[in-house]
C-alpha angles and dihedrals in degrees: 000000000000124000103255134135116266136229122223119254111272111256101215133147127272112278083219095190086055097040086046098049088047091043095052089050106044082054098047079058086067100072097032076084090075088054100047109144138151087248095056095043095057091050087065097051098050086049087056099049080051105040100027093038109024101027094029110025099037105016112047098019112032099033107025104027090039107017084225098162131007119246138192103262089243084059102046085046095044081049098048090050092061092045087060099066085058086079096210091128128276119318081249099064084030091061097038086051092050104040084053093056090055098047094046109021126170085007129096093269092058100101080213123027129160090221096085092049143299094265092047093047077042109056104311087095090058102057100033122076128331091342104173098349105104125177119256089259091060094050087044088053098049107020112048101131088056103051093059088064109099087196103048086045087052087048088046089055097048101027097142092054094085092052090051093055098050094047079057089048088040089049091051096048099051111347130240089344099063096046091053085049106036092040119018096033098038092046090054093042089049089046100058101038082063099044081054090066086050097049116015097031084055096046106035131045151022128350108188078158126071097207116163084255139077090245109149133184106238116191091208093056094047100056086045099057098031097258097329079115086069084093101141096059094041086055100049091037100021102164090052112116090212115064095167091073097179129048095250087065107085116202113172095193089055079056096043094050086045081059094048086046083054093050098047086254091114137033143156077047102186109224129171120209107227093211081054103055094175092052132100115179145187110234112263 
């Protein structure tokens, strides 16, 4: 971490709708653990790979925070729905929080700085004051592009309705089991490998990049939210679609947006060429 002097943690009231929804799901983890199987734990897995990679990593923060790559509107929505069963709020609330971080990070304004202390940078953030829920000027001021989208304000509306309907599909599938997999255990896991890339990768790795932040690549987050760990490069480069920058960093959504490249899904993809610092690139 720089040295830099820190501020003290805010003292503000319980967000008690947050406090109340963390606190459901971390206790219907509790007897997933009776119906613990190969099979539902692979459900969660592959929920993760959808929601956390697909819905997380590339929908709400590459294309929509960043506007790293272009994508056919049916993917970007196919890609926010996922991001909604991650329940870490709309893709709305999700892009203004982010796009705050960058612009103020490590200072009061950041939702989610590590200045304050790892558990605050971590989740405290989450279930303390107004957490995600910003006023309509904010959301004027940092997500104009997506207000003007009739869909992702609908979603935003009815963004619970995705999750409800995979924990039907998941019932129907296997039961009780899969639901408390596939929803409860794969939520909390998503949860707190993001919040990873808030807190740890803030607090704990490399820094090849000398940004006015404590970003850090951290080797652990990364691997556990397919290349989002690679924080140290997205904050020195943030629009670039690729956060792993050498080939010993692996970052599965870099190599998920290079298929749908393949595929025709994503084009005017933004690179930067880490021998050409002052270079940023479209991909070849």
């Amino acid at each position: 971490m720089q040295n830099v002097v820190e501020f003290e943690k805010p003292s503000l009231n319980i967000n008690w709708k947050n406090l109340f929804i963390v606190t459901t799901f971390h206790l219907m983890c509790i007897p997933a653990f009776y119906f613990l199987s190969w099979k539902n734990f692979a459900i969660m897995m592959i929920g993760n790979w959808i929601v956390g990679s697909l819905g997380v990593g590339l929908g709400y923060h590459r294309l929509l925070t960043h506007r790293s790559f272009k994508a056919p509107k049916w993917l970007e929505y196919t890609l926010t729905t996922f991001g909604t069963m991650s329940m870490q709020d709309d893709a709305m609330k999700w892009v203004a929080t982010h796009r705050m971080h960058h612009a103020h990070t490590e200072t009061e304004k950041d939702p989610h700085s590590t200045r304050p202390g790892f558990w605050w940078a971590h989740m405290e953030w989450v279930v303390k004051g107004t957490a995600q829920d910003h006023d309509e000027a904010t959301f004027k001021k940092y997500i104009p592009d997506l207000l003007k989208d009739r869909f992702q304000v609908a979603l935003a509306n009815y963004y619970l309705v995705p999750i409800v309907l995979s924990g039907v599909l998941l019932y129907a599938i296997g039961g009780w089991g899969a639901v408390l997999w596939g929803v409860f255990a794969r939520v909390v896991v998503g949860w707190h490998t993001t919040w990873f890339v808030n807190s740890l990768a803030h607090y704990s790795g490399k820094r090849p990049f000398q940004t006015k932040d404590d970003s850090t690549n951290n080797w652990f987050v990364a691997w556990l939210t397919f290349g989002e760990g690679w924080h140290n490069n997205h904050h020195a480069f943030p629009t670039s679609a690729r956060h792993g920058l050498r080939w010993y960093q692996f970052d599965l959504n870099w190599i998920t947006i290079r298929i749908f490249e393949k595929l025709g899904w994503a084009k005017n993809i933004r690179l930067f060429d880490v021998d050409k610092p002052a270079e940023l690139k479209k991909a070849a």
